[in-house]
DSSP file (Angstrom, degrees, kcal/mol; ACC not computed):
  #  RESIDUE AA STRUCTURE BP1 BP2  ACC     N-H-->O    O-->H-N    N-H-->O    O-->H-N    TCO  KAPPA ALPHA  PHI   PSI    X-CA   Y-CA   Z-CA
    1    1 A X              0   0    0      0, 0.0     2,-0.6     0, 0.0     0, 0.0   0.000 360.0 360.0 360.0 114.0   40.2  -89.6 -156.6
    2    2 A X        -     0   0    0      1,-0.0     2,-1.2     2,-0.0     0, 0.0  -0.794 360.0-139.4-107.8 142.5   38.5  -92.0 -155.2
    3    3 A X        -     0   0    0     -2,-0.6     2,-0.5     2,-0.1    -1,-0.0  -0.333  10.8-156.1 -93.6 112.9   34.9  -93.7 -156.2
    4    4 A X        -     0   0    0     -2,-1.2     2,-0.6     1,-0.1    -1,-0.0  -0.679   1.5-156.4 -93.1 141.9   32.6  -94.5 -153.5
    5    5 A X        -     0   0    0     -2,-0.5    -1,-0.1     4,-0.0     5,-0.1  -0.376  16.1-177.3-104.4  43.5   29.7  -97.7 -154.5
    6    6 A X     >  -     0   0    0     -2,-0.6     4,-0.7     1,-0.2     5,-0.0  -0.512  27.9-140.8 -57.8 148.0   27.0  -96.7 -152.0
    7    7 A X  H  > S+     0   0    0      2,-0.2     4,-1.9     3,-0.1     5,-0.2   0.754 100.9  61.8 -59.6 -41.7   24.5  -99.7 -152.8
    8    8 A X  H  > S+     0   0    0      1,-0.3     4,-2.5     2,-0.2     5,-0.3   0.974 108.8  39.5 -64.6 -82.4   21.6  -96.6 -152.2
    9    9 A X  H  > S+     0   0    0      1,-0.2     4,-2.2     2,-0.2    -1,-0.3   0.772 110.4  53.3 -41.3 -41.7   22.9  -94.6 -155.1
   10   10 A X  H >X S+     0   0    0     -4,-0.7     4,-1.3     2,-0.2     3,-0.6   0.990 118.0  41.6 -66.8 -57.3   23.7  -97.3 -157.6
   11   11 A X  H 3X S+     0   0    0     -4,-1.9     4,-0.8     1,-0.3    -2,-0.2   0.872 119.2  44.2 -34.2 -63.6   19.8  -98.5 -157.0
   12   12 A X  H >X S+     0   0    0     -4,-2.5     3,-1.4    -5,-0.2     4,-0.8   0.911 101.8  62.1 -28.7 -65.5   18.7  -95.3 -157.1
   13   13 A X  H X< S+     0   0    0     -4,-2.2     3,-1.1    -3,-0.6     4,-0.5   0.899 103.4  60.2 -52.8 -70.3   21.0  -94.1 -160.4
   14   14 A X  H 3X S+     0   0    0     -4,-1.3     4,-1.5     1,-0.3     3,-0.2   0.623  93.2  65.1 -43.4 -42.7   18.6  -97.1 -162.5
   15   15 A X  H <X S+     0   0    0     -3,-1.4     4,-1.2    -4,-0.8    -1,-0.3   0.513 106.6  37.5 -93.5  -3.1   15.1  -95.5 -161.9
   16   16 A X  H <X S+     0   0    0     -3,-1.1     4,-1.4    -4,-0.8    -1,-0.2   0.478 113.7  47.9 -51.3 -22.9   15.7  -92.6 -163.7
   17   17 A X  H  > S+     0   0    0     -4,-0.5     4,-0.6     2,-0.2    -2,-0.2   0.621 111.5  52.9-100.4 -30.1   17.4  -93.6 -166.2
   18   18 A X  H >X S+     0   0    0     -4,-1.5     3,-1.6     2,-0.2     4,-1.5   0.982 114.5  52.2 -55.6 -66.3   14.6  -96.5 -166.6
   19   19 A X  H >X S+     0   0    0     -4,-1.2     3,-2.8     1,-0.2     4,-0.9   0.704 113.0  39.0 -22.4 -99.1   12.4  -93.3 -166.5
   20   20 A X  H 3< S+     0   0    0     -4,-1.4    23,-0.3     1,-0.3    -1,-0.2   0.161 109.1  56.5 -23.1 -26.5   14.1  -91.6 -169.1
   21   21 A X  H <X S+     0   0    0     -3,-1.6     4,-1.0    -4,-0.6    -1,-0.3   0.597 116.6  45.2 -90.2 -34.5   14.8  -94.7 -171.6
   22   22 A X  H <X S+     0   0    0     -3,-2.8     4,-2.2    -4,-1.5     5,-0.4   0.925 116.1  40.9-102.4 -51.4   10.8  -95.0 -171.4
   23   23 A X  H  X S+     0   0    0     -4,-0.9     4,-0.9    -5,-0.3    16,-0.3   0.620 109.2  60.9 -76.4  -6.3    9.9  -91.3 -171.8
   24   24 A X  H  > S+     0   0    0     15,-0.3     4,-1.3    -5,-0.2    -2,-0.2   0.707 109.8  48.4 -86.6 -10.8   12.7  -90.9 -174.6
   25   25 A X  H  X S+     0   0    0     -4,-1.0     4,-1.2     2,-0.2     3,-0.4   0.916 104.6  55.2 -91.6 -24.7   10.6  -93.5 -176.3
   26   26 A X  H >X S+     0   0    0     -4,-2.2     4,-3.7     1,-0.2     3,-0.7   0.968 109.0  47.6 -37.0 -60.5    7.4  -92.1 -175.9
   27   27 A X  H 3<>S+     0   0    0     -4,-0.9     5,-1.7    -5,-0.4     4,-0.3   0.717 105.4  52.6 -94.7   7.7    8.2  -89.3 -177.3
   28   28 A X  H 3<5S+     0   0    0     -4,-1.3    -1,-0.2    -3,-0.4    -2,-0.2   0.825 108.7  51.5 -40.9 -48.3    9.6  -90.3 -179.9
   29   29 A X  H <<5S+     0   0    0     -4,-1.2    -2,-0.2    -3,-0.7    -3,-0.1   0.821 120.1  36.2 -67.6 -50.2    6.8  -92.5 -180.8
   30   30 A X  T  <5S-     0   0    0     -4,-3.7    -1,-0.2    -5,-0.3    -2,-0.1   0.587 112.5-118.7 -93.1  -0.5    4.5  -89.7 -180.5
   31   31 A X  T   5 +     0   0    0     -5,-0.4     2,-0.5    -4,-0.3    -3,-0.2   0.964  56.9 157.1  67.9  69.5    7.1  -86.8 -182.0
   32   32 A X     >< -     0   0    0     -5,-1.7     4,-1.3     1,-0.1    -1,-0.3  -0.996  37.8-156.5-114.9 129.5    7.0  -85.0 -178.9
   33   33 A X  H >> S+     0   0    0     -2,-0.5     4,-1.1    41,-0.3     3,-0.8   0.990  90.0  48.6 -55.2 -74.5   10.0  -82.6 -178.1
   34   34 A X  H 3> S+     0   0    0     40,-0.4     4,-1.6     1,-0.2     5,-0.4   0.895 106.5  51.6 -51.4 -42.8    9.6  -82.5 -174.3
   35   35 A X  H 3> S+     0   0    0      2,-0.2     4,-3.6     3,-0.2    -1,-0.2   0.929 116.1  51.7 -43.9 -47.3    9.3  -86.2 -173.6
   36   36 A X  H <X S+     0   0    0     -4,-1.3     4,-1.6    -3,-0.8     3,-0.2   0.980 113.3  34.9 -65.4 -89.8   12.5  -86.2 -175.7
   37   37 A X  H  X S+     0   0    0     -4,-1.1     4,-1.7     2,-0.2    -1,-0.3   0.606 119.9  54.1 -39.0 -32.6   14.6  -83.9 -174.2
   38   38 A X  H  X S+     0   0    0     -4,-1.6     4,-1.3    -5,-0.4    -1,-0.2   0.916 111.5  44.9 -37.6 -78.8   13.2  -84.9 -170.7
   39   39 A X  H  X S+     0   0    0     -4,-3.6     4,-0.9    -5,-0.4     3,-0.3   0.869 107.2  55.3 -55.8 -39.2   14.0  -88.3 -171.2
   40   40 A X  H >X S+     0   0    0     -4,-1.6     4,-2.7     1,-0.2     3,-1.2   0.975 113.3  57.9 -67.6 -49.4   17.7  -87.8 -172.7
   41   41 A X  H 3X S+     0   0    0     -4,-1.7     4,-0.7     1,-0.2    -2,-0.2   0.468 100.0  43.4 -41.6 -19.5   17.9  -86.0 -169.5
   42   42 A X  H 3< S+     0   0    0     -4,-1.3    -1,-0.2    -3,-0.3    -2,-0.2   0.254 111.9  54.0 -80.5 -22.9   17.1  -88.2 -167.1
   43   43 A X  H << S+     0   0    0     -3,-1.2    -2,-0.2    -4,-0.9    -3,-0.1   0.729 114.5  47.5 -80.7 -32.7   19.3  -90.9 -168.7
   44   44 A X  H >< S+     0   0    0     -4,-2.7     3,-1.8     1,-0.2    -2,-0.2   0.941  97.8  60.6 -77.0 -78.1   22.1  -88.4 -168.5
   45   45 A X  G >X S+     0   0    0     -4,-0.7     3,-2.8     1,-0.3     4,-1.6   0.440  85.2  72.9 -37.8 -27.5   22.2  -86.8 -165.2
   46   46 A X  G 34 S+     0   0    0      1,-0.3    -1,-0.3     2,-0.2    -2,-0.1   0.826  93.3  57.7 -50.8 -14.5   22.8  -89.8 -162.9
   47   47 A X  G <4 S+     0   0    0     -3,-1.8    -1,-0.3     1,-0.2    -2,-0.2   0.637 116.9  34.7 -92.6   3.3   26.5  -90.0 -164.2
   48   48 A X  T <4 S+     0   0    0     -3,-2.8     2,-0.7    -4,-0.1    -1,-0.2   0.347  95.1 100.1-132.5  -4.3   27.1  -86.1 -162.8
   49   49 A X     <  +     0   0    0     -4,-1.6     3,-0.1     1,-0.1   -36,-0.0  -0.656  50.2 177.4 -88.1 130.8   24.6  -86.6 -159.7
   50   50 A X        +     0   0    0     -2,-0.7     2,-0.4     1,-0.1    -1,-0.1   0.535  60.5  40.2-105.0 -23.6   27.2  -87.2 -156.8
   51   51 A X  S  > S-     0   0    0      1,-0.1     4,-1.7   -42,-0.0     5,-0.2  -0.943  77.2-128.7-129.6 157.6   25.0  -87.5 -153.8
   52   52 A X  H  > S+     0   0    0     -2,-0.4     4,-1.7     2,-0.2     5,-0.2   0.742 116.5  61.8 -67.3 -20.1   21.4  -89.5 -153.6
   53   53 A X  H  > S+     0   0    0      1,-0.2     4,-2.4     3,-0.2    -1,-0.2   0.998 109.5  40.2 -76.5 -40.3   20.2  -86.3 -152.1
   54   54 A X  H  > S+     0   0    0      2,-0.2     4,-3.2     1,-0.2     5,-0.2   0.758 114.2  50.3 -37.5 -48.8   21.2  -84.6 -155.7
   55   55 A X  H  X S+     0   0    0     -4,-1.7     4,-2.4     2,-0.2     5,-0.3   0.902 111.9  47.8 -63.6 -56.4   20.0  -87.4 -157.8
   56   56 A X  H  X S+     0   0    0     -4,-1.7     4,-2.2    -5,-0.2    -2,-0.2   0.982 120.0  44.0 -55.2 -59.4   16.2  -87.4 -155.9
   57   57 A X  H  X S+     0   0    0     -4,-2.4     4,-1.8     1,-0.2    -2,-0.2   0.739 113.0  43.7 -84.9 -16.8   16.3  -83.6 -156.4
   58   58 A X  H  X S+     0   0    0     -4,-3.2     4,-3.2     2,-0.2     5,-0.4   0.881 120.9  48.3 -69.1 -41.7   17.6  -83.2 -160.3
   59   59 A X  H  X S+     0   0    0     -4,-2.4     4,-2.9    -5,-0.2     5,-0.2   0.948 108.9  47.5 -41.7 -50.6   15.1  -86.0 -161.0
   60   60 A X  H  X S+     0   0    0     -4,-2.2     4,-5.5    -5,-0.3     5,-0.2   0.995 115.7  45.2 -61.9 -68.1   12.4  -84.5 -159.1
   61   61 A X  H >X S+     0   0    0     -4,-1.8     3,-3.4     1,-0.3     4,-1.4   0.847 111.1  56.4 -45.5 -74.5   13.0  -80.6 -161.1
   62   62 A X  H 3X S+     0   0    0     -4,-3.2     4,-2.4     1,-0.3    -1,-0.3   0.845 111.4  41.6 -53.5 -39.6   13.3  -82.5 -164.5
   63   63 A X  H 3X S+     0   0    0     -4,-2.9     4,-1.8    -5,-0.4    -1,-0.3   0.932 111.6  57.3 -50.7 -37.5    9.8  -84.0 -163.8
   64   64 A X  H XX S+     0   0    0     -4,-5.5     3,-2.7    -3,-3.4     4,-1.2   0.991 110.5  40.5 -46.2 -71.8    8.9  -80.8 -162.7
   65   65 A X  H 3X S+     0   0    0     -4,-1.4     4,-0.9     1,-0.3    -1,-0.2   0.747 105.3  63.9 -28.6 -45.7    9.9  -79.2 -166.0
   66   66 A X  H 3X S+     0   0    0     -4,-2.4     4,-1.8    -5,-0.4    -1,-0.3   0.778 106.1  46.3 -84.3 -21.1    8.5  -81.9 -168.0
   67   67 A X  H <X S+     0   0    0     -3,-2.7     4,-1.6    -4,-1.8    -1,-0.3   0.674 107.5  54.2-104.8   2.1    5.0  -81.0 -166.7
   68   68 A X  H  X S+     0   0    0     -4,-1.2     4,-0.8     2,-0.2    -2,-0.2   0.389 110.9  46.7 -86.1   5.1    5.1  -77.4 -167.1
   69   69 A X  H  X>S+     0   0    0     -4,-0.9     4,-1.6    -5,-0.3     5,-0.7   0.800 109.5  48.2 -99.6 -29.4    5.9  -77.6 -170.2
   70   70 A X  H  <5S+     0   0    0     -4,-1.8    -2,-0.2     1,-0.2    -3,-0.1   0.941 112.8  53.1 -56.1 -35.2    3.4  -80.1 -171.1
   71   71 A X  H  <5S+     0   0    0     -4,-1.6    -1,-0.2     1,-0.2    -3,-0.1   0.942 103.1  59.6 -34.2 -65.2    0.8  -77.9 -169.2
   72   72 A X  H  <5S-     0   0    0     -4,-0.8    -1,-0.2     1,-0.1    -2,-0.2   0.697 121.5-113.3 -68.2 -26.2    2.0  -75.1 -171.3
   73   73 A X  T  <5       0   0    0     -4,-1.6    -3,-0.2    -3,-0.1    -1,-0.1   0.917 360.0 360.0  94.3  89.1    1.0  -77.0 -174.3
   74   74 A X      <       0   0    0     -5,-0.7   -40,-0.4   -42,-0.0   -41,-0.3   0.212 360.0 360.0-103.6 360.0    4.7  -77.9 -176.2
């Protein structure tokens, strides 16, 4: 097995997880469930995202997520 270091991905792999470290504290602070769970997500998924195209598009769907549910009013 070998581990490939594209420079794109590592860069990439940061700003989500910076997302995610910053929306699990939001909602903490404000005792919201979806920020939380959003945000633990978004820290996680970079270690299982294998390609940049994966990582842009799991990001994109959690975001997705995170504002239909806020829409939905959780």
């Amino acid at each position: 097995m070998s581990i490939d270091l594209d420079p794109t991905w590592l860069i990439l792999s940061i700003i989500p997880a910076g997302i995610g470290f910053v929306l699990f504290k939001y909602g903490r602070k404000q005792d919201r469930l979806p920020h939380i769970a959003a945000g633990v997500a978004m820290m996680l998924y970079p270690y299982f995202a294998t390609t940049v195209v994966s990582l842009v598009g799991v990001g994109v769907a959690i975001c997705v997520a995170l504002w239909y549910a806020v829409r939905l009013g959780w």
